[in-house]
N, CA and C atoms as a LAMMPS dump frame, in Angstrom:
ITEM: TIMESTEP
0
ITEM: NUMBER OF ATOMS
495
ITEM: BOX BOUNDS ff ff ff
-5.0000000000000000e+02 5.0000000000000000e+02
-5.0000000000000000e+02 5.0000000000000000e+02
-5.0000000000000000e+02 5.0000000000000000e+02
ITEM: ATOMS id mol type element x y z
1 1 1 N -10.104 9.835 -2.437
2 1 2 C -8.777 9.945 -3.017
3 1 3 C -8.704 9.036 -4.241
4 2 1 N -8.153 9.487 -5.177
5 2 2 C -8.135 8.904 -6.694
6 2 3 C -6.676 7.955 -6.383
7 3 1 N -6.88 6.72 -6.857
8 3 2 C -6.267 5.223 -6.82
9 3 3 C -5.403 5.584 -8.68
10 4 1 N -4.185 5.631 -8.502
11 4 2 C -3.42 4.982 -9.969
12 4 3 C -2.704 3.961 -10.001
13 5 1 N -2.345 2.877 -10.967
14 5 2 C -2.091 2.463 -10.624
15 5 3 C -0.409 2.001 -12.176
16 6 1 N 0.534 1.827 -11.736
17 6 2 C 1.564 1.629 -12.751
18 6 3 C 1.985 0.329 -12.917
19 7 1 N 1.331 -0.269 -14.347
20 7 2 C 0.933 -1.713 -14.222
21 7 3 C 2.333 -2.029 -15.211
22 8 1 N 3.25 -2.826 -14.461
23 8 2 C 4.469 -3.955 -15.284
24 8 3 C 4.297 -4.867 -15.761
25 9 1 N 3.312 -5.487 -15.6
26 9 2 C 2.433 -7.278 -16.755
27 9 3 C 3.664 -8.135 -16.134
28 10 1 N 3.916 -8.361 -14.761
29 10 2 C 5.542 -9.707 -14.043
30 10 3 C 4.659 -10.77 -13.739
31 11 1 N 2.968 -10.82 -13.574
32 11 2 C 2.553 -11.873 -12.592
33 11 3 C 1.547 -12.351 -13.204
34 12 1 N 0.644 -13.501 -12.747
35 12 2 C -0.306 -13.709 -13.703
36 12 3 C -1.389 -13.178 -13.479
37 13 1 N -2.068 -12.845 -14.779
38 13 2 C -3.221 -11.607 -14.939
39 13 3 C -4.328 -12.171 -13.98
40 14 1 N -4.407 -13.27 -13.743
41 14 2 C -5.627 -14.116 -13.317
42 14 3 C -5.664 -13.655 -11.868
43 15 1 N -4.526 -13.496 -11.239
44 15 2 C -4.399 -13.241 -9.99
45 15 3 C -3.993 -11.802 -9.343
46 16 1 N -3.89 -10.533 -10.531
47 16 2 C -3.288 -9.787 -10.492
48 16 3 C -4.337 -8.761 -9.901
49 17 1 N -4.186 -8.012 -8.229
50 17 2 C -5.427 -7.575 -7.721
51 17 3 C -5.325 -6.262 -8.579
52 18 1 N -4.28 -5.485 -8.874
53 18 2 C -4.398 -4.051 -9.681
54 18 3 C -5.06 -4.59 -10.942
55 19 1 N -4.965 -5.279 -11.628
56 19 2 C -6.181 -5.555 -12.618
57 19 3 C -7.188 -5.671 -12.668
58 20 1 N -7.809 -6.037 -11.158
59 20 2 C -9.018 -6.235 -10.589
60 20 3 C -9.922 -5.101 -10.597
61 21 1 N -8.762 -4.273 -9.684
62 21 2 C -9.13 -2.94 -9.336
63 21 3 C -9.678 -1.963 -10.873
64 22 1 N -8.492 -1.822 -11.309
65 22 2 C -8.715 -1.624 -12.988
66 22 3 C -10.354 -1.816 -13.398
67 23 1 N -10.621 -3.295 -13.643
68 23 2 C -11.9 -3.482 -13.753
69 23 3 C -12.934 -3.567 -13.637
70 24 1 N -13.067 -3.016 -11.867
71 24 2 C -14.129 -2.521 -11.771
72 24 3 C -14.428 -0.535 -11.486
73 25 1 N -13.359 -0.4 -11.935
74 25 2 C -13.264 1.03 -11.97
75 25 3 C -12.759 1.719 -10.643
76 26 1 N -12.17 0.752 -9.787
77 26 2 C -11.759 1.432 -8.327
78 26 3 C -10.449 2.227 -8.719
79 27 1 N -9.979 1.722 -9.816
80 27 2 C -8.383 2.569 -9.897
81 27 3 C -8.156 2.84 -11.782
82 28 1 N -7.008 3.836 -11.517
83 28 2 C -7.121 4.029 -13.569
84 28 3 C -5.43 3.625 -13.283
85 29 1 N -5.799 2.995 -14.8
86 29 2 C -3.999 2.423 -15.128
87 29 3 C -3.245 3.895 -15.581
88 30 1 N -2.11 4.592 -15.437
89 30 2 C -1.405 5.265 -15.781
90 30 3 C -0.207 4.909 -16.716
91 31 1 N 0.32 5.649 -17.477
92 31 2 C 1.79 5.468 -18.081
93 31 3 C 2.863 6.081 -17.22
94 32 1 N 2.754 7.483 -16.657
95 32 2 C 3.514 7.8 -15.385
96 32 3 C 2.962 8.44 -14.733
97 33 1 N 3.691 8.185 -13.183
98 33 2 C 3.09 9.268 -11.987
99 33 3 C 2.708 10.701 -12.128
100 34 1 N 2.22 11.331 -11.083
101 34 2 C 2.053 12.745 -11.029
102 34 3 C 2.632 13.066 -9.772
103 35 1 N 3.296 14.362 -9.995
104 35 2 C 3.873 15.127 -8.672
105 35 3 C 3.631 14.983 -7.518
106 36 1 N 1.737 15.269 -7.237
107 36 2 C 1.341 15.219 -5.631
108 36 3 C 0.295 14.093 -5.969
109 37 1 N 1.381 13.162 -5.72
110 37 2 C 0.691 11.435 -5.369
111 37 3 C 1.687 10.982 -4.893
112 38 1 N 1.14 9.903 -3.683
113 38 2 C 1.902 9.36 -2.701
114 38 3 C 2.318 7.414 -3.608
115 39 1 N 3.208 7.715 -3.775
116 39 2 C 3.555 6.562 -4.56
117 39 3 C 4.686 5.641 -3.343
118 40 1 N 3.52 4.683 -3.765
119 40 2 C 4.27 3.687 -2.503
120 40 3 C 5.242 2.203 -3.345
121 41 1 N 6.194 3.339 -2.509
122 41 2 C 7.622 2.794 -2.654
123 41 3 C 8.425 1.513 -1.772
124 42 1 N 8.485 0.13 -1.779
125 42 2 C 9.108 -0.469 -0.233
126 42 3 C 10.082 -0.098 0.173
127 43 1 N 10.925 0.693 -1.364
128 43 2 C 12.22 0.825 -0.308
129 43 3 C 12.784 2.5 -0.069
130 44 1 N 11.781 3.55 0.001
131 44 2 C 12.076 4.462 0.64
132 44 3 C 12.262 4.546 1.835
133 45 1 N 13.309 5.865 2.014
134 45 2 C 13.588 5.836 3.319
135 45 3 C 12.472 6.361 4.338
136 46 1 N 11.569 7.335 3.543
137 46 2 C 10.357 7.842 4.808
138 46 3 C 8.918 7.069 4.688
139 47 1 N 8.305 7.484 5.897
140 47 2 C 7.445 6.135 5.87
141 47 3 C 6.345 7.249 6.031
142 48 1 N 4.994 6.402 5.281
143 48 2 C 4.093 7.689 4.956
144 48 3 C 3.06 7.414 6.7
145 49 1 N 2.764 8.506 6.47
146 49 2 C 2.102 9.594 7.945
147 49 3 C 0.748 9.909 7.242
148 50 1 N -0.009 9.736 8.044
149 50 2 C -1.538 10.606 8.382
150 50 3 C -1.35 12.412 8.205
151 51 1 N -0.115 12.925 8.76
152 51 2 C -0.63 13.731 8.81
153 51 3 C 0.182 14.905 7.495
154 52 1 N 0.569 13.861 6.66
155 52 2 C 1.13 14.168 5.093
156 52 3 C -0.486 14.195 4.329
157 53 1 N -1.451 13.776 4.545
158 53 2 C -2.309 13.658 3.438
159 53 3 C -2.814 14.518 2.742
160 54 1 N -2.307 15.878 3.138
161 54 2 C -2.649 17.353 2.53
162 54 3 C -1.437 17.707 1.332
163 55 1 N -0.435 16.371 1.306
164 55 2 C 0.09 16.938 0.372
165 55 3 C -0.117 15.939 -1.171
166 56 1 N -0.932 14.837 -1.017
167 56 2 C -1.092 14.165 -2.434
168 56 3 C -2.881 14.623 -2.59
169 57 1 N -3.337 13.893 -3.537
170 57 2 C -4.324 14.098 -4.324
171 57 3 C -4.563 12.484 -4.623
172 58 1 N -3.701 11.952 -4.557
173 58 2 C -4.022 10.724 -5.03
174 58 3 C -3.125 9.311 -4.413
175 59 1 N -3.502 8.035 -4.947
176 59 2 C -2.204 6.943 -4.354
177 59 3 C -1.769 6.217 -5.553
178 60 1 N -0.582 6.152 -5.747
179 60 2 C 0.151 5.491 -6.74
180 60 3 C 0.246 4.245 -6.374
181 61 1 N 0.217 3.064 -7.066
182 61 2 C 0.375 2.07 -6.668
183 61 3 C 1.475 1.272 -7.811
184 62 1 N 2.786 0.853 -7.664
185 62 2 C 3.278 0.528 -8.994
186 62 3 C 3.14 -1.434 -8.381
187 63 1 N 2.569 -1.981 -9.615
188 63 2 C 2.021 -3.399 -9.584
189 63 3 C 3.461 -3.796 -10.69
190 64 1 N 4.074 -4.636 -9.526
191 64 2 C 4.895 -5.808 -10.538
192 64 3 C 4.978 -6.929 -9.052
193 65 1 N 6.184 -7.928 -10.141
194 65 2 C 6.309 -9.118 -8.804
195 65 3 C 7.257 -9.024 -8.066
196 66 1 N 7.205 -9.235 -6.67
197 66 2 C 7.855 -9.632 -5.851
198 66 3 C 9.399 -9.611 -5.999
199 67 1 N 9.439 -10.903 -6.757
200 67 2 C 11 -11.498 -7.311
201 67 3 C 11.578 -10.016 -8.257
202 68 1 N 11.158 -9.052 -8.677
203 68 2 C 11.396 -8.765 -9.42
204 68 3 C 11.062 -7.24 -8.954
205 69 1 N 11.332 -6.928 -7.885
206 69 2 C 10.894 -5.395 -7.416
207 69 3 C 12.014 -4.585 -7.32
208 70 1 N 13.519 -5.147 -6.282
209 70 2 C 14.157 -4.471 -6.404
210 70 3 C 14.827 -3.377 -7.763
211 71 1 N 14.774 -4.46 -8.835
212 71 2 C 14.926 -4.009 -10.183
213 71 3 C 14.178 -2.797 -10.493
214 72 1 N 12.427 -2.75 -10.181
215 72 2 C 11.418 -2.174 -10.465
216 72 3 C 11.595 -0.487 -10.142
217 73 1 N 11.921 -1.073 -8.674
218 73 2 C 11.853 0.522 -7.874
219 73 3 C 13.13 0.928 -8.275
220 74 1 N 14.316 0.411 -8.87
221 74 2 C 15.331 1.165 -9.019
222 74 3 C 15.077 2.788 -10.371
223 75 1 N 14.342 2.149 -11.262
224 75 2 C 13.501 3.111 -11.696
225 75 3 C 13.583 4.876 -10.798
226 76 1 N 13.732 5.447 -11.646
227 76 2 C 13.111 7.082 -11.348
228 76 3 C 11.646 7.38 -11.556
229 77 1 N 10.568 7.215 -10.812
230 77 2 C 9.104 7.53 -10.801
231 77 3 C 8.293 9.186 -10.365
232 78 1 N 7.946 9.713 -10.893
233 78 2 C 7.505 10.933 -10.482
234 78 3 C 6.765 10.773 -8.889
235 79 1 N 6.569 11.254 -8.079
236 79 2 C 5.862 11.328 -7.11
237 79 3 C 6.514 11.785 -5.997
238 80 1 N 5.727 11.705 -4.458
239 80 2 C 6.088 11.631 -3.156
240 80 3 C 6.251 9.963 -2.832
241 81 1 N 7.514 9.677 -2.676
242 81 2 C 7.642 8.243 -2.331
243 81 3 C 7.481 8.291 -0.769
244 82 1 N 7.122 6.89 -0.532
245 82 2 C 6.369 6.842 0.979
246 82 3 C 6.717 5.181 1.059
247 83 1 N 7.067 4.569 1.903
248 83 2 C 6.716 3.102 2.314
249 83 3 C 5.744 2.952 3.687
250 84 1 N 5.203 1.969 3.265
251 84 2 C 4.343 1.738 4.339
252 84 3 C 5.03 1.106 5.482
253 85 1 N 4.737 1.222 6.309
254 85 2 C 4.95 0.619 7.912
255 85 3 C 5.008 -0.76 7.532
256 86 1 N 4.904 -1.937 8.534
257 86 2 C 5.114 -3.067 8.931
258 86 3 C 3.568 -3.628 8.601
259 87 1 N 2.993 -4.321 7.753
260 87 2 C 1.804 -4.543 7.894
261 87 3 C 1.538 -6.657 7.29
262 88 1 N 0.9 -6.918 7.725
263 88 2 C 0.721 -8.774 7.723
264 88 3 C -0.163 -8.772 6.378
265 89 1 N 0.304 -9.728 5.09
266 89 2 C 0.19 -9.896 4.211
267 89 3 C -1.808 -10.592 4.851
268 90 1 N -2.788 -10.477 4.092
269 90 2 C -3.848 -11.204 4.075
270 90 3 C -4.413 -12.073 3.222
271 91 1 N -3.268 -11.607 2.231
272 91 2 C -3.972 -13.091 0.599
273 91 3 C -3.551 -14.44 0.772
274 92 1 N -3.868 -15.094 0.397
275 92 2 C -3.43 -16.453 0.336
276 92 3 C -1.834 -17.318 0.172
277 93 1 N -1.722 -15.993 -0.752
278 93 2 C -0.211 -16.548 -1.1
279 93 3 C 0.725 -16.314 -0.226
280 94 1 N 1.09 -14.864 0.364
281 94 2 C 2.36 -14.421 1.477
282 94 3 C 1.592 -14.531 2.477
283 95 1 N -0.056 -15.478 3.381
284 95 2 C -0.696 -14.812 4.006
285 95 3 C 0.188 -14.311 5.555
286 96 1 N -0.082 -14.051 6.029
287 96 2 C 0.989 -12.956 7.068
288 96 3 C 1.987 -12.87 7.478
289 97 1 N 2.572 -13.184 6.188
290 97 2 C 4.236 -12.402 5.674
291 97 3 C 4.218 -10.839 5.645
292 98 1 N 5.263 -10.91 6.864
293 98 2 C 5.319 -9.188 6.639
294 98 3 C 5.648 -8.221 5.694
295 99 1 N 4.76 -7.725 5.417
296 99 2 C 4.704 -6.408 4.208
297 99 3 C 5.294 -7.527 2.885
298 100 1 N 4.779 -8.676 2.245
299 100 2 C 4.73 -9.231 0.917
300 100 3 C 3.495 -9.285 0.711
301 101 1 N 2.648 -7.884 0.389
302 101 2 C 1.629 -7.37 0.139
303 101 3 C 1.326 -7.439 -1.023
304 102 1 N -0.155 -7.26 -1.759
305 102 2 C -0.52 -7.534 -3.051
306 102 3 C -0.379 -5.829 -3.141
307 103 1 N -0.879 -5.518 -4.43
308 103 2 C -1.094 -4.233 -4.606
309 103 3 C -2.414 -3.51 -4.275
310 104 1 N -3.571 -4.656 -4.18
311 104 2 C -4.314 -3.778 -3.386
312 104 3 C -4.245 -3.875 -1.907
313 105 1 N -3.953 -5.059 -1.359
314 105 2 C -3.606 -4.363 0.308
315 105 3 C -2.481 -3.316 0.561
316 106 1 N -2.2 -2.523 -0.51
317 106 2 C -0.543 -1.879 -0.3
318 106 3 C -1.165 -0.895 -0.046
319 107 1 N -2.059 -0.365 -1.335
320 107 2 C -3.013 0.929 -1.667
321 107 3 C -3.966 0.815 -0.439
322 108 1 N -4.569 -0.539 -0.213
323 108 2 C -6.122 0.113 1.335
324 108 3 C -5.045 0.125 1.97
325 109 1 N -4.07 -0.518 2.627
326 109 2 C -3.337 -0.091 3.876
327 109 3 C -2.664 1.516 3.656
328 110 1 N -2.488 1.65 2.638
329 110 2 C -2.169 3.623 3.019
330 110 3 C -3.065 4.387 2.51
331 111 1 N -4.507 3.695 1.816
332 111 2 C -5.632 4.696 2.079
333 111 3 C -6.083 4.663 3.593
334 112 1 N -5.822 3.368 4.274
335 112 2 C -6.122 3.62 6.027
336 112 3 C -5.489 4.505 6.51
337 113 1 N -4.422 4.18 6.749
338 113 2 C -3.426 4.91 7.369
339 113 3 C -3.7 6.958 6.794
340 114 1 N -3.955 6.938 5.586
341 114 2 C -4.277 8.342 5.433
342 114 3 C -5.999 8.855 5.928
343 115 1 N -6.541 7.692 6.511
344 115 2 C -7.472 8.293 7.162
345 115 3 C -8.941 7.815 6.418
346 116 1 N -9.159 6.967 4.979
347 116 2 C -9.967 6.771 4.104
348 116 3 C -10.274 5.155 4.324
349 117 1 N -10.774 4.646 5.794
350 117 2 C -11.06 3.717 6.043
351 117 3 C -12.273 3.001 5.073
352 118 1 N -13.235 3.787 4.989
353 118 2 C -14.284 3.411 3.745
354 118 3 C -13.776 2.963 2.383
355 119 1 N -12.967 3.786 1.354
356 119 2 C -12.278 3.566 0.662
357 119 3 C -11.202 2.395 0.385
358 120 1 N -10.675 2.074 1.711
359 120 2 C -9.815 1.081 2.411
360 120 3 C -10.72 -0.319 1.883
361 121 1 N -11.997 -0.003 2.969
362 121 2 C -13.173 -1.32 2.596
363 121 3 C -13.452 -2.017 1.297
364 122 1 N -13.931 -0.481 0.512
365 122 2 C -14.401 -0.689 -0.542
366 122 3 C -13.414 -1.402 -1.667
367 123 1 N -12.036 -1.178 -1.306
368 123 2 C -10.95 -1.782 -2.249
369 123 3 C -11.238 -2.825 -1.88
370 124 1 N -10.857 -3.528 -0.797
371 124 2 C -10.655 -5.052 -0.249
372 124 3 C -12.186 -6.094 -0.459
373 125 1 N -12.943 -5.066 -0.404
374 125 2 C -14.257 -5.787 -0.35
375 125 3 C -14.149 -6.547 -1.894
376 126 1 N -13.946 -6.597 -2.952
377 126 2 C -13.682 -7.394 -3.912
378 126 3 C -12.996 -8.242 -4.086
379 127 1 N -12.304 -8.732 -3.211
380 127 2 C -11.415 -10.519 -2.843
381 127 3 C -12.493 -10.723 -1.736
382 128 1 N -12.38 -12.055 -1.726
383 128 2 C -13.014 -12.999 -0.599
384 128 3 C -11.831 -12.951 0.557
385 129 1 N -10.815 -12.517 -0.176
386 129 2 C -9.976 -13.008 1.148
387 129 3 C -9.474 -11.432 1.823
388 130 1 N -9.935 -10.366 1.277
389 130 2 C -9.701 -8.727 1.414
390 130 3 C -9.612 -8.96 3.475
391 131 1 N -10.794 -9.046 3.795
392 131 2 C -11.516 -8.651 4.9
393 131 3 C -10.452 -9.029 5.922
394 132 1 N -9.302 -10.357 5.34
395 132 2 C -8.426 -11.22 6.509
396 132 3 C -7.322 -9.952 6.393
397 133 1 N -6.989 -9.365 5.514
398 133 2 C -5.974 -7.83 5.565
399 133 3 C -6.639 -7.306 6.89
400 134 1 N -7.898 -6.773 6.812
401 134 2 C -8.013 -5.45 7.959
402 134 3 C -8.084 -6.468 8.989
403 135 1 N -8.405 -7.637 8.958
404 135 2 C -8.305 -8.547 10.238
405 135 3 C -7.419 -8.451 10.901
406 136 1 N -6.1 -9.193 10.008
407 136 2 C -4.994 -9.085 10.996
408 136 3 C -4.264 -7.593 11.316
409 137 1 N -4.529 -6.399 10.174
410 137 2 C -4.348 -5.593 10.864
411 137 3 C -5.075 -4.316 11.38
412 138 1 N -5.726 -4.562 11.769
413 138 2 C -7.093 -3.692 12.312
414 138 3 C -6.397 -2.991 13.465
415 139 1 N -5.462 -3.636 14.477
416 139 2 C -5.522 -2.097 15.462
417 139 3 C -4.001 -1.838 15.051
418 140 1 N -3.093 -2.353 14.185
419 140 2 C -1.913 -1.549 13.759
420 140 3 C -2.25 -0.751 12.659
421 141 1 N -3.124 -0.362 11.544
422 141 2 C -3.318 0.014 10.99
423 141 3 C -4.292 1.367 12.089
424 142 1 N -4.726 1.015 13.052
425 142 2 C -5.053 2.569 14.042
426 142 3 C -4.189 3.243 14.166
427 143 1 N -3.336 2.005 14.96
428 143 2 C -2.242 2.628 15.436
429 143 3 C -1.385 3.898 14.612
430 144 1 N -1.119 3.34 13.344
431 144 2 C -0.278 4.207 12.207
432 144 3 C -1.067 5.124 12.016
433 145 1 N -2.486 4.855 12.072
434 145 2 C -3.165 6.236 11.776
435 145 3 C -3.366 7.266 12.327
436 146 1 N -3.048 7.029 13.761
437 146 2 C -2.625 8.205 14.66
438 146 3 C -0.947 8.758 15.191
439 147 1 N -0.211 7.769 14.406
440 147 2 C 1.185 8.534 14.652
441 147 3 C 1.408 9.667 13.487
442 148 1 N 2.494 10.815 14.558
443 148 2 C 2.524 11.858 13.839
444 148 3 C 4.147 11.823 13.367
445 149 1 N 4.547 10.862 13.757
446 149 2 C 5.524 11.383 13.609
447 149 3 C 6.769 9.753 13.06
448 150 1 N 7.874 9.726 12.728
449 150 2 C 8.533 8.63 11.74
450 150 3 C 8.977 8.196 13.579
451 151 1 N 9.567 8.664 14.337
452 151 2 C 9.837 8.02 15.481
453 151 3 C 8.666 7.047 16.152
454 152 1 N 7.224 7.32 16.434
455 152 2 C 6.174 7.372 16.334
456 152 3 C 5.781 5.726 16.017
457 153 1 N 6.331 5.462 14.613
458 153 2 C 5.614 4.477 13.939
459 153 3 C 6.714 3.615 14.655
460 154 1 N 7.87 3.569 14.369
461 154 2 C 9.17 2.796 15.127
462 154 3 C 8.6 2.347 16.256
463 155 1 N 8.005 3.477 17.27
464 155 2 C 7.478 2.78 18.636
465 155 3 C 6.722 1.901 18.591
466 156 1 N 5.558 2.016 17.6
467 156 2 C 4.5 1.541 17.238
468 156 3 C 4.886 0.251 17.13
469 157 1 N 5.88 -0.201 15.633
470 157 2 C 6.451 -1.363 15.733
471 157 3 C 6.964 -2.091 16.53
472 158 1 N 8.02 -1.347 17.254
473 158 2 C 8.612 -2.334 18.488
474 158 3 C 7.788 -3.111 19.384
475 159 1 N 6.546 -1.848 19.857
476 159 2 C 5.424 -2.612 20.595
477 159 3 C 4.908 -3.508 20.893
478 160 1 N 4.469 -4.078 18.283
479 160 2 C 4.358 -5.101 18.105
480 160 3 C 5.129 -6.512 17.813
481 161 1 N 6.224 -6.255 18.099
482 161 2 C 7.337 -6.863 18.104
483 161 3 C 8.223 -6.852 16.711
484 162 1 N 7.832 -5.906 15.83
485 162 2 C 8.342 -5.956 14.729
486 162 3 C 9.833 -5.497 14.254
487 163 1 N 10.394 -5.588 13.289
488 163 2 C 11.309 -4.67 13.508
489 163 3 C 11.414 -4.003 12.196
490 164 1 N 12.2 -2.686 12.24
491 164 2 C 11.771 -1.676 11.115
492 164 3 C 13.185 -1.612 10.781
493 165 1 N 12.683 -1.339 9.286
494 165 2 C 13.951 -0.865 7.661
495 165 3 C 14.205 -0.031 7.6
């Protein structure tokens, strides 16, 4: 699955993993989305599914900061908006703060979840600190990958004691 990525310049370049990605060719910078790409959104209302992956081609990833997202997503973006489930931050900075994700654990956590665990790897494998993402979430990130359904993931969460948006 082809990685885009919609770069805002909010954070510093030094630390910025979609730039990373960028540079070693895992992802291409875009000016805007495309139709059938799953563009991950935090604050949509549907939460992306495994068994949606027949309808993108690709994963959008829009890279800005934190402090400065609500603003971001208020934006109109072309795509299938999707938020990801509940997932434990692995970088250094939010490390397992829920869902204050970089942009590449945003993108491997819903290339997992769509089933592209290799792909998943191969993103993360370029931080030293990638590998502590699938660590802490290695069997919720199963988990999501076998629910079919938005009730599904809710269970999923409660399970883990989380609670869902």
């Amino acid at each position: 699955m082809k990685i885009n990525l919609l770069m805002f310049y909010q954070d510093d370049p030094k630390k910025c993993t979609a730039a990373k990605l960028i540079k070693f060719g895992l992802a291409r910078k875009i000016i805007k989305s495309q139709s059938k790409t799953v563009l991950l959104h935090p604050y949509s209302e549907k939460t992306l599914l495994n068994k949606e992956k027949s309808l993108f081609t690709s994963i959008t990833g829009i890279d800005c900061s934190w402090a400065l997202a609500e603003q971001v997503f208020q934006k109109d973006f072309v795509g299938i908006s999707r938020k990801l489930p509940p997932l434990l931050a692995g970088n250094p900075v939010n490390y397992s703060k829920i869902n204050k994700l970089t942009t590449v654990e945003a993108i491997a956590g819903a290339a997992f979840i769509l089933g592209d665990e290799q792909l998943s790897q191969n993103l993360l494998g370029k931080f030293n600190w990638g590998h502590t993402f699938l660590e802490l979430n290695e069997n919720l990130l199963h988990d999501y990958q076998k629910a079919i359904s938005e009730d599904q993931v809710i269970e999923i969460i409660r399970e883990y004691g989380y609670e869902y948006n």
